[in-house]
C-alpha positions as CSV (number, residue, x, y, z in Angstrom):
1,X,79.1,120.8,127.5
2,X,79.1,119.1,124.0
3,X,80.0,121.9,122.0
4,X,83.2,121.8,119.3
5,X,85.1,123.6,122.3
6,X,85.1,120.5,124.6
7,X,88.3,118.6,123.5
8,X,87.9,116.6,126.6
9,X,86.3,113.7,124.6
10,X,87.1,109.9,125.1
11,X,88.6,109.0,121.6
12,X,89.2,105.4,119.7
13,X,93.1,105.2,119.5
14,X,95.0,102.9,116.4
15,X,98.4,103.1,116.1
16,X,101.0,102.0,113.2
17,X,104.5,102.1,111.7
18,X,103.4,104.9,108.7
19,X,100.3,107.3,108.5
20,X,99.9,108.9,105.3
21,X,97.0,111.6,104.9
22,X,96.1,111.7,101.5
23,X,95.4,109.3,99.0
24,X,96.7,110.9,95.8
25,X,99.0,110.0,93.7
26,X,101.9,110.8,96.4
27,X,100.3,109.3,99.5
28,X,99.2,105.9,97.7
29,X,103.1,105.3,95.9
30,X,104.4,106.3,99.3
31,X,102.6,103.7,101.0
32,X,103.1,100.9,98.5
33,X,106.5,101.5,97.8
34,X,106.9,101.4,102.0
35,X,105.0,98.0,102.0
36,X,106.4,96.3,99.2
37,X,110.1,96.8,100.4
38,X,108.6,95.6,103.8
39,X,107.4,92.4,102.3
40,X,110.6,91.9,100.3
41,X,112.5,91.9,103.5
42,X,110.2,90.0,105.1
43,X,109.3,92.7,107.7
44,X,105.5,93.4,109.2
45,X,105.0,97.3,108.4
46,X,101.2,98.6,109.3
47,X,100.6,101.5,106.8
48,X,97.0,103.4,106.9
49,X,96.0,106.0,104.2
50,X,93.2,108.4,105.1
51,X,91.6,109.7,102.4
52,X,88.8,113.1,103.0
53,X,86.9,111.5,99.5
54,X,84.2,108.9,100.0
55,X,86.6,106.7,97.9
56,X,90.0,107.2,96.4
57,X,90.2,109.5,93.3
58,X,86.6,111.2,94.4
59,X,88.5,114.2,95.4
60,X,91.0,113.8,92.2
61,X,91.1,116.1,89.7
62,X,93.5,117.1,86.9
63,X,93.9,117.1,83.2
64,X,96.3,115.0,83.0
65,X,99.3,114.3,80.4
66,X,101.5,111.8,82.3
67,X,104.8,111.3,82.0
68,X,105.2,107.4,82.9
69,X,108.5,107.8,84.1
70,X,107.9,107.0,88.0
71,X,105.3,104.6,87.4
72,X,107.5,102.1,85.4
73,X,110.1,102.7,88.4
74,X,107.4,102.0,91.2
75,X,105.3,99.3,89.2
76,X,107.2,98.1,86.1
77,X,104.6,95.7,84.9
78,X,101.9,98.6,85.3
79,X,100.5,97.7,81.9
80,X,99.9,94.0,82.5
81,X,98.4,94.6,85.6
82,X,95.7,96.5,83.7
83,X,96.7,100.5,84.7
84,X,94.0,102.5,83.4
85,X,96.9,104.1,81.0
86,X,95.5,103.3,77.6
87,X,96.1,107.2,75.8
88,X,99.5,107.7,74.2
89,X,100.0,111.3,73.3
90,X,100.0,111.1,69.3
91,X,100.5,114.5,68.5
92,X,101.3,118.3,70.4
93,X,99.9,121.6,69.4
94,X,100.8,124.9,70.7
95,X,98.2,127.6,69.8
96,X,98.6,131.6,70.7
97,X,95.0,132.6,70.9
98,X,93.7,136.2,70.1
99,X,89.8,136.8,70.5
100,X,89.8,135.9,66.9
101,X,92.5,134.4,65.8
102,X,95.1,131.7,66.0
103,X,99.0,131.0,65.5
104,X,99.4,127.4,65.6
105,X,102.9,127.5,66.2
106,X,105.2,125.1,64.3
107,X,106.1,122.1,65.1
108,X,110.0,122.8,65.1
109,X,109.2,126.1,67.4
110,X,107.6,124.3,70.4
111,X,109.7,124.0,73.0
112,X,110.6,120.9,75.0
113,X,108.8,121.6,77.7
114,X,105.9,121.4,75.6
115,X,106.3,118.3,73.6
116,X,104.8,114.9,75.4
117,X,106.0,112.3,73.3
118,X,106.3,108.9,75.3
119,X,103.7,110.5,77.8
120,X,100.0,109.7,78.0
121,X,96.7,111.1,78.6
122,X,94.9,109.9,81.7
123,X,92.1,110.6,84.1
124,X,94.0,111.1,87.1
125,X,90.9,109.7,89.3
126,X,90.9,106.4,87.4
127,X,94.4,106.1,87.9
128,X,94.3,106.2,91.7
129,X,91.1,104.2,91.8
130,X,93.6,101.6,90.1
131,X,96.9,102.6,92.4
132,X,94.8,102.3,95.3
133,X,94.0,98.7,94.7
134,X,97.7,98.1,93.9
135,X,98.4,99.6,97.6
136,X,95.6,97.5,99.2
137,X,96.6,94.0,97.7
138,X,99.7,94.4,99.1
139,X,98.7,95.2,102.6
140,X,98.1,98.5,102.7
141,X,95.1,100.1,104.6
142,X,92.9,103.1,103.2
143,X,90.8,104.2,105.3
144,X,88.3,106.6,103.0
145,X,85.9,109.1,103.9
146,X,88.1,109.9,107.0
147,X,89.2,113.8,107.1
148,X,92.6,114.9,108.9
149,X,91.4,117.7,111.3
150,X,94.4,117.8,114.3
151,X,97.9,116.9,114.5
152,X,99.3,115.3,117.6
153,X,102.3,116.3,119.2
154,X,104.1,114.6,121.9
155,X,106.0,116.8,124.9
156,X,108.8,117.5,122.6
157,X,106.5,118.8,119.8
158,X,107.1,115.6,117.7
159,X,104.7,114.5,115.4
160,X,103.1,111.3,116.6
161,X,100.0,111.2,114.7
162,X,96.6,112.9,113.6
163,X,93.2,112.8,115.1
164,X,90.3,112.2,112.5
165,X,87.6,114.7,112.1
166,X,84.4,114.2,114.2
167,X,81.2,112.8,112.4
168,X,77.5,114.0,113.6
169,X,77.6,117.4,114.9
170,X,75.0,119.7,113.9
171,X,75.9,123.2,112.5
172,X,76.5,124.8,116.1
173,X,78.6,121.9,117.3
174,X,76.2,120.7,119.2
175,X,75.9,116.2,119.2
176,X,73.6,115.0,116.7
177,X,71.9,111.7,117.9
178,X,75.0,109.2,116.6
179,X,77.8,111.2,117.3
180,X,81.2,109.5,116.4
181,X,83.8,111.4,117.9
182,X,87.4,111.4,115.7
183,X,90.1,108.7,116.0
184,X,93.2,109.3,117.4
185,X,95.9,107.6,114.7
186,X,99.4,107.4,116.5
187,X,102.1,106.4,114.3
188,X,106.2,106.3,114.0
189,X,106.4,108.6,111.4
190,X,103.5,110.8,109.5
191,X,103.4,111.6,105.6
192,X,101.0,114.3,104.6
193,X,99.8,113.9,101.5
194,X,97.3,116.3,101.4
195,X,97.6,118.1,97.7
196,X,97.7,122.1,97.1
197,X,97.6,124.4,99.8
198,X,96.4,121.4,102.2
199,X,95.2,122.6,105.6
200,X,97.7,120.3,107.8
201,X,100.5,121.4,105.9
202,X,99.2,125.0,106.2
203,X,99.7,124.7,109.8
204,X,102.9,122.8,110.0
205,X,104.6,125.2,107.5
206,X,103.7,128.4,110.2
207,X,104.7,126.4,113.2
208,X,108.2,125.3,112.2
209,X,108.9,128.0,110.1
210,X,109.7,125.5,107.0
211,X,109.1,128.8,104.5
212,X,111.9,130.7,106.1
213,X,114.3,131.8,103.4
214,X,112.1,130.4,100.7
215,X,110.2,132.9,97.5
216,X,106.6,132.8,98.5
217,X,104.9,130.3,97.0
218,X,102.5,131.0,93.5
219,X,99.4,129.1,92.7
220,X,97.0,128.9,89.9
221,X,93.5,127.7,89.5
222,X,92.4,124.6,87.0
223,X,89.3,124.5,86.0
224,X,88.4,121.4,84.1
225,X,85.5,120.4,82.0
226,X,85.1,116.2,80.4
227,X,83.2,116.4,77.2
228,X,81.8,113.7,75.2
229,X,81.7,114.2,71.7
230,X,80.5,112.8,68.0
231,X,83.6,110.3,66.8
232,X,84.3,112.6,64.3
233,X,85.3,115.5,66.6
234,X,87.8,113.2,68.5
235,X,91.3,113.0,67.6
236,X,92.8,110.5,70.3
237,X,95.8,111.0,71.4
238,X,95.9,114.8,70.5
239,X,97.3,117.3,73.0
240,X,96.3,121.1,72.6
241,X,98.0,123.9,74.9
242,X,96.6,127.5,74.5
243,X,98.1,130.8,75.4
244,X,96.8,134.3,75.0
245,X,93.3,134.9,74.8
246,X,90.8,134.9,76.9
247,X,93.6,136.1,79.6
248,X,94.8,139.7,79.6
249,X,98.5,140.2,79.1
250,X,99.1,140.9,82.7
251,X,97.2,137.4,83.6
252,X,99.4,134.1,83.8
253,X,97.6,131.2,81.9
254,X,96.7,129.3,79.5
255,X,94.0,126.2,78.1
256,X,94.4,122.7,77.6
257,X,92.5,120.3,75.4
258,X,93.3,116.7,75.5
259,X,91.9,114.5,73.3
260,X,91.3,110.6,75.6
261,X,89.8,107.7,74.0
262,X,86.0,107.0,74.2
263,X,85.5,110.3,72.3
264,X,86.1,111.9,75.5
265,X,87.9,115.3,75.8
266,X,89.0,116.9,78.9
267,X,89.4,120.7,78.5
268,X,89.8,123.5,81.0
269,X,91.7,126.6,81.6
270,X,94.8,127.5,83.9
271,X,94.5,131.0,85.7
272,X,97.4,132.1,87.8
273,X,96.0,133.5,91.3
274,X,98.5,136.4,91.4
275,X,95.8,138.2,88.9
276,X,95.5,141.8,89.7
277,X,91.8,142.4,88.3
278,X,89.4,141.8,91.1
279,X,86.8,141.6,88.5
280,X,88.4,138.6,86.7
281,X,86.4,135.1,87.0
282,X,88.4,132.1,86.3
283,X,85.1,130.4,85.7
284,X,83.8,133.0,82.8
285,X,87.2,133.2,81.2
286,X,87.0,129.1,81.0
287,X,83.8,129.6,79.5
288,X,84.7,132.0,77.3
289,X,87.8,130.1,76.2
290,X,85.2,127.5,74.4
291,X,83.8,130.0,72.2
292,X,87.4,130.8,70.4
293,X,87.2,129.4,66.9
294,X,90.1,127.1,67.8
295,X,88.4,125.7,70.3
296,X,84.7,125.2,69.4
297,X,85.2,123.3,66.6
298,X,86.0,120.1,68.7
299,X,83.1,120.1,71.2
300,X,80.2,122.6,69.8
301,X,78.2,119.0,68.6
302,X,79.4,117.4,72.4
303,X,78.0,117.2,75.8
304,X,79.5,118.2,78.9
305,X,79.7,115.5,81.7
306,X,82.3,116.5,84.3
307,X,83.2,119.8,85.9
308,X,85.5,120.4,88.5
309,X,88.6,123.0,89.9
310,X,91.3,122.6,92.2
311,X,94.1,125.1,93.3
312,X,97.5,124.7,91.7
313,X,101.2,125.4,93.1
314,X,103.4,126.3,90.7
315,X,106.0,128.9,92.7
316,X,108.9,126.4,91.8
317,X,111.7,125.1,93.9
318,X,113.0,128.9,95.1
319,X,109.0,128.6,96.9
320,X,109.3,124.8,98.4
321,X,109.0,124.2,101.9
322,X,111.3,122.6,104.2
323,X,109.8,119.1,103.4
324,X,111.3,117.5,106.6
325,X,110.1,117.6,110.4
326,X,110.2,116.4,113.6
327,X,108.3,112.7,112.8
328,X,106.9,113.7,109.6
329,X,107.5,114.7,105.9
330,X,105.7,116.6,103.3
331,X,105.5,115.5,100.1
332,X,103.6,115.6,96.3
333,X,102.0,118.8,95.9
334,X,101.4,119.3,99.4
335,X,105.6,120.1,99.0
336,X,105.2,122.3,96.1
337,X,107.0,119.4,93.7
338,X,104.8,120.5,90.7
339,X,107.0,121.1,87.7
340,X,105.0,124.4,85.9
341,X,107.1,124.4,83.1
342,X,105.9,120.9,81.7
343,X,102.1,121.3,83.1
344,X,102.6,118.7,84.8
345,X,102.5,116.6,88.7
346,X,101.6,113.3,88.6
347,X,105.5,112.0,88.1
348,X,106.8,114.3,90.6
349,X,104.1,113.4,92.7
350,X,104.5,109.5,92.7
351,X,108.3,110.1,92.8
352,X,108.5,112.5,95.5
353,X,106.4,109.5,97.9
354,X,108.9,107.2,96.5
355,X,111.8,109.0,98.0
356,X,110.0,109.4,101.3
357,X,109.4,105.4,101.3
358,X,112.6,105.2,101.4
359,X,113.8,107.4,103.8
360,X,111.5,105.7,106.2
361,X,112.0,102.3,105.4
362,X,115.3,102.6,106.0
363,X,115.0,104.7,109.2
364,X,112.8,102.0,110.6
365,X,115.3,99.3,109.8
366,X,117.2,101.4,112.4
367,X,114.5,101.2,115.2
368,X,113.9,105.2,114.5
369,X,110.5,106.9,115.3
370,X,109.2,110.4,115.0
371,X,112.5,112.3,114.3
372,X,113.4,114.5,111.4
373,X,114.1,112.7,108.5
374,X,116.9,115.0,107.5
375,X,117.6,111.7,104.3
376,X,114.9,112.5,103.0
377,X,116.2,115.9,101.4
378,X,119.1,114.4,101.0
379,X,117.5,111.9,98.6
380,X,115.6,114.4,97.0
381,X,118.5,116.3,96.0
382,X,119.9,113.5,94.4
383,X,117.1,112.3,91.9
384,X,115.6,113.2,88.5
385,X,112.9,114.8,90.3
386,X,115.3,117.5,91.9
387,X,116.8,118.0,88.5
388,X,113.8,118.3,86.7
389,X,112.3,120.6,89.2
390,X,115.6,123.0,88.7
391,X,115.1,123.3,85.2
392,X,111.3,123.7,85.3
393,X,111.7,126.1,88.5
394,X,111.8,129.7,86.4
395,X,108.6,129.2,84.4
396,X,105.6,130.8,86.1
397,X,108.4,133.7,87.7
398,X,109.1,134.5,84.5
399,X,105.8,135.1,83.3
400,X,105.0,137.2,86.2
401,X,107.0,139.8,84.5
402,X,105.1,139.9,82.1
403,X,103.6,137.9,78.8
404,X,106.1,138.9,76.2
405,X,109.4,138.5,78.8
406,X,107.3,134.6,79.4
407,X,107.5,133.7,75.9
408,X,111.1,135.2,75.2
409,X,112.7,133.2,78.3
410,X,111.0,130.1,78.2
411,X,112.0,129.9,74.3
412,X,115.3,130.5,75.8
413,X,115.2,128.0,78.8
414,X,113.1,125.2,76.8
415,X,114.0,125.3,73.2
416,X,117.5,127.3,72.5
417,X,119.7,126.1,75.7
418,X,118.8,122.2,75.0
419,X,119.8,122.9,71.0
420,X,123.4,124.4,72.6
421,X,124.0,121.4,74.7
422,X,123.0,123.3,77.5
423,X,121.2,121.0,80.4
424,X,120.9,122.7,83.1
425,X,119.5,126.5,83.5
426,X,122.5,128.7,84.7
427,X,119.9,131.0,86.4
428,X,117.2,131.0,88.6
429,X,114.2,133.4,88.7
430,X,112.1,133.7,92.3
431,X,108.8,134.7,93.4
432,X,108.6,137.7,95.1
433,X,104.8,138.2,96.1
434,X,102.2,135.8,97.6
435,X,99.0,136.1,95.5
436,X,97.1,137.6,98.0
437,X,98.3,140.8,98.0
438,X,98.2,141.5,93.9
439,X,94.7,142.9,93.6
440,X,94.1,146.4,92.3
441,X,91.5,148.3,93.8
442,X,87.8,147.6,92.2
443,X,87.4,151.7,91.3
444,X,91.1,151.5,89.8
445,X,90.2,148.1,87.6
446,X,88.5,147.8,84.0
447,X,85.2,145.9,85.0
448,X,84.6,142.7,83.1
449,X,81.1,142.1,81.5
450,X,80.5,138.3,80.8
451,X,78.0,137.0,78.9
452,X,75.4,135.0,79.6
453,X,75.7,131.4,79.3
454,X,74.3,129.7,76.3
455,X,73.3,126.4,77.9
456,X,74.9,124.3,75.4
457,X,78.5,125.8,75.2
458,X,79.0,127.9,78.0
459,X,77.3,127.6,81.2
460,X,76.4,129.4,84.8
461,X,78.3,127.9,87.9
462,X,75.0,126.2,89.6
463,X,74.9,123.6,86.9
464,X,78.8,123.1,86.5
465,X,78.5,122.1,90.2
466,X,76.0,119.8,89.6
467,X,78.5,118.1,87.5
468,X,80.9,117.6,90.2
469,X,78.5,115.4,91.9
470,X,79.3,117.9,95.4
471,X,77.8,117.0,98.8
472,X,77.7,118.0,102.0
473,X,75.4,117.5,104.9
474,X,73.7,121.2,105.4
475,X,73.5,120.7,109.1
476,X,77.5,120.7,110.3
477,X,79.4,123.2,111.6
478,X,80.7,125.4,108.0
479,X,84.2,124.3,107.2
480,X,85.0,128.2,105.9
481,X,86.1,129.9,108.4
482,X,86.1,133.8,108.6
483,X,88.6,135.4,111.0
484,X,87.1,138.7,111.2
485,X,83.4,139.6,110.3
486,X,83.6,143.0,109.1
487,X,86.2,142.6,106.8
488,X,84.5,141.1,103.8
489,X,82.3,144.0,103.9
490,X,85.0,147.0,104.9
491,X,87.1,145.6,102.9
492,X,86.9,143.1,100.0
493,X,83.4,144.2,99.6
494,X,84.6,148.1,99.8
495,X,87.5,148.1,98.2
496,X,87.9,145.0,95.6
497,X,84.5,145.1,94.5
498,X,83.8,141.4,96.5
499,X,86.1,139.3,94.7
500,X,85.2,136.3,96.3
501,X,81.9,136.2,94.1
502,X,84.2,135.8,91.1
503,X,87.6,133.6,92.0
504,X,85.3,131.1,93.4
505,X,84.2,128.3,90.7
506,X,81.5,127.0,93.0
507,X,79.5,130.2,94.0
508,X,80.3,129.6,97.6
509,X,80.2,133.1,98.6
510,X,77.7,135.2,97.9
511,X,77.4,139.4,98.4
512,X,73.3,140.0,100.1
513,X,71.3,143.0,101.1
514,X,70.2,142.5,104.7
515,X,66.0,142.8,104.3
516,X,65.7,144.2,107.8
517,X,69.0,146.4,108.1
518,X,69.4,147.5,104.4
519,X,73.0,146.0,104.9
520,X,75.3,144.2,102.6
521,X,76.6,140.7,104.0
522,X,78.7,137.2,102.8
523,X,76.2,134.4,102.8
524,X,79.1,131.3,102.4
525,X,76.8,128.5,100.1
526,X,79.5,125.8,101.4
527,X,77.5,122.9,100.8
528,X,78.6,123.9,97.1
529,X,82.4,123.4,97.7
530,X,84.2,121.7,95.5
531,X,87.6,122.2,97.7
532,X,89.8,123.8,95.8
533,X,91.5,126.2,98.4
534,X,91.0,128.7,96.1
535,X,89.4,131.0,98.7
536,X,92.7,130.1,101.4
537,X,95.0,131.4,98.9
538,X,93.1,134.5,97.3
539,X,91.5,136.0,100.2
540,X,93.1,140.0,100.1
541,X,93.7,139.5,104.2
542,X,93.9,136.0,104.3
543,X,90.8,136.3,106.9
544,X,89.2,132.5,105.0
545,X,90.5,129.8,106.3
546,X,89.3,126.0,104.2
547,X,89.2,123.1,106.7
548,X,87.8,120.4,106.3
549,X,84.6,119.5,106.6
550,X,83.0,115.7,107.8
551,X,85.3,113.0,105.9
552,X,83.3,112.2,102.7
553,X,81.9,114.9,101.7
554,X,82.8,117.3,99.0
555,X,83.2,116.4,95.3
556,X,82.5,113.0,94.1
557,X,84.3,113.2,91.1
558,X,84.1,110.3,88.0
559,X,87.0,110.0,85.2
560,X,88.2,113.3,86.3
């Protein structure tokens, strides 16, 4: 028997101090934060990084406006060592879109959260290209194009480790001929790493209960395109956030437009999953967005060459998980450390694997292994970060009551309190509803008509794929899992109108008539995933389940 269900496998086994599974911006200053206070003390400390991307940053995505404010803590002399950080922020806009119009809103008006001077734009992928080398120099080992799939537990139900995903199985789990089974990585204590709504952290959060007490956590979907454009058309340094149109009132959201250098501009849309209109695409309300007036006028003389879309949490601290367990922590995104408010991740992110790093460090200096790091909240709770993440915690709750009630509070919370002297929120504002339980009923939902794609503005989904440079071998076992086979048809077929057509930006799943049975089914297109979890979090019944599919494949993102 050499089917998936044979666990009974002989396995390669590597063991270290530190495993960290994900090489983002959390996982890589996690691990070099870990080895450079090693090497300052003059300690040996083994630290692999796996990494699901062919190569660090391929599986990066986000706008990005940095805040440098971790980064000079973890690497001071970032700018001499030739960060990829070139992009100050020159200048902020805030524009409140209708279909045809535009309130730029004045300058005095904006509030802080909004306003980026000191901060800088970047491509995120560069960046951990970059961070990745900083990690490795010192002694760090990345191991790339190596997926996550299983966590190991020892009798006590301690983390010890993970076990790699198997390469070269064909698509009914059979052995293909050069089979490579998974590698079992035991280590003292294990970081996960893994971004929004990652699959480890999925199943760590159920099993010990780290969600109990906490809101239910919110996410949105990013959707970004990188545009090259005339030198006339590019304002470097130039940050644009939109609000309003194309979004209905009841839709959290907004676009962003930031102007790089190179005459490159990265624009995309933010759509909040807790949408209640089955018939609402993400993807055609980006596209959309690029026809507005406002909007047009910096790229209709460009050229698109980058697309991509990744799942976003932003339910605040009220929705964090217990980041600490037995022999492991959770940390960046993959902990909800997002601050909403500012749009923004990166800092938290690099901070939040600073904290860990030192947690462990420090429980290693005591000859610890695999307990719960009960410090590391501790730390948490003491830094910026947790500060920051209090103040920015209300933002996305508030909005969920409403556009209008969003605008009124977070004038309130970001631009009147700070002009009172007022520096910390005295309220707090919670989730109350996972997104997957907020769609209306198809028949009781105003359908939305989309136009079709000009080719030169707006475009169809197949060639905004094709952007993302997405891969996967056809012949392995599909990494989209559906729990129950009837009900995409009885159900989110039946009763939401398939919405799984529309909240996917890679036209993964697909609504077919049977030609021999006359019968509707879901064909799932996975080779085009671009893996933004989307799907995991949407799904009405929470019947899809994203894992992961053989290490490498997926998105092979460039400047993103």
């Amino acid at each position: 028997n050499d089917t998936l269900s044979n666990t009974q496998q002989s396995r390669e086994t590597i063991e270290c101090d530190v495993l960290i599974v994900g090489a983002g911006p959390a996982g890589l200053s996690a691990a070099l934060k870990l080895k450079l206070q090693a090497n300052d003390a003059g300690k040996e400390l083994s630290i692999i990084v796996l990494d699901k991307g062919a190569e660090p940053g391929s599986h990066i995505l986000s706008g990005a406006v940095m805040d440098p404010r971790a980064l000079n803590e973890l690497i001071p002399d970032w700018q001499e060592r030739g960060a990829p950080i070139k992009q100050p922020v020159t200048q902020d806009k805030l524009l409140l879109l209708t279909n045809e119009k535009c309130i730029n809103l004045p300058d005095a008006l904006i509030p802080d959260n909004f306003r980026n001077h000191g901060n800088f734009i970047v491509s995120l992928g560069n960046l951990i290209k970059w961070l990745a080398g900083q990690a490795e120099t010192s002694g760090v080992d990345i191991y790339a194009g190596f997926s996550a799939t299983e966590i190991l537990y020892d009798q006590d139900t301690n983390i010890i480790g993970v076990v790699t995903g198997d390469m070269g199985r064909h698509r009914d789990g059979s052995k293909k001929e050069g089979f490579q089974s998974g590698i079992e990585i035991l280590a003292k204590y294990t970081i996960f790493a893994e971004g929004a709504r990652g699959s480890l952290a999925k199943e760590l959060i159920k099993k010990f209960h780290l969600d109990t007490g906490k809101a239910p956590q919110s996410f949105s979907i990013g959707i970004k395109e990188l545009w090259e454009v005339p030198s006339d058309q590019s304002h470097p340094g130039l940050v644009i956030h939109t609000t309003g149109w194309p979004l209905d009132k009841e839709s959290f959201g907004g676009g962003f437009l930031y102007h790089l250098n190179d005459n490159k501009i990265a624009l995309g849309l933010v759509v909040g999953l807790d949408y209640s209109n089955p018939w609402l695409s993400p993807f055609q309300e980006m596209q959309r967005l690029k026809t507005h007036p406002s909007i047009r006028k910096y790229i209709d003389r460009g050229k698109r060459i980058g697309y991509g879309a990744r799942a976003i949490n932003n339910g605040g601290i009220a929705s964090m998980p217990d980041p600490c367990l037995p022999g492991g922590l959770l940390i960046g995104c993959n902990a909800g450390t997002l601050n909403a408010s500012r749009i923004k991740g990166i800092h938290t992110a690099i901070k939040s694997g600073m904290i860990a790093a030192d947690a462990i460090f420090n429980a290693l200096l005591d000859n610890r292994k695999n307990d719960i790091l009960t410090e590391y909240q501790t730390l948490l709770r003491q830094s910026w970060l947790w500060q920051e993440l209090e103040n920015g915690s209300n933002f996305k709750p508030w909005f969920k009551k409403g556009r209008v009630i969003g605008f009124i509070m977070t004038g309130i919370e970001h631009w009147l309190l700070p002009r009172m002297g007022i520096k910390k929120i005295p309220w707090r504002v919670k989730n109350n509803r996972p997104d997957n339980i907020t769609l209306q009923p198809a028949n009781k939902s105003q359908k939305k008509l989309y136009d079709k794609p000009d080719g030169k503005l707006t475009f169809d989904i197949l060639s905004s794929v094709y952007l993302s440079n997405t891969w996967h071998d056809d012949d392995q076992p599909v990494h989209l899992k559906i729990s129950d086979q009837n009900i995409p048809i009885s159900i989110n077929l039946d009763i939401y109108g398939g919405p799984e057509e529309r909240y996917c930006p890679a036209g993964v799943y697909e609504f077919l008539q049977d030609s021999e049975t006359q019968n509707m089914r879901l064909q799932i297109n996975s080779q085009n995933c671009i893996h933004c979890k989307v799907c995991d979090i949407k799904d009405p019944k929470q019947n899809i389940t994203w894992t992961t599919p053989e290490g490498g494949n997926g998105p092979n993102y460039t400047g993103m």
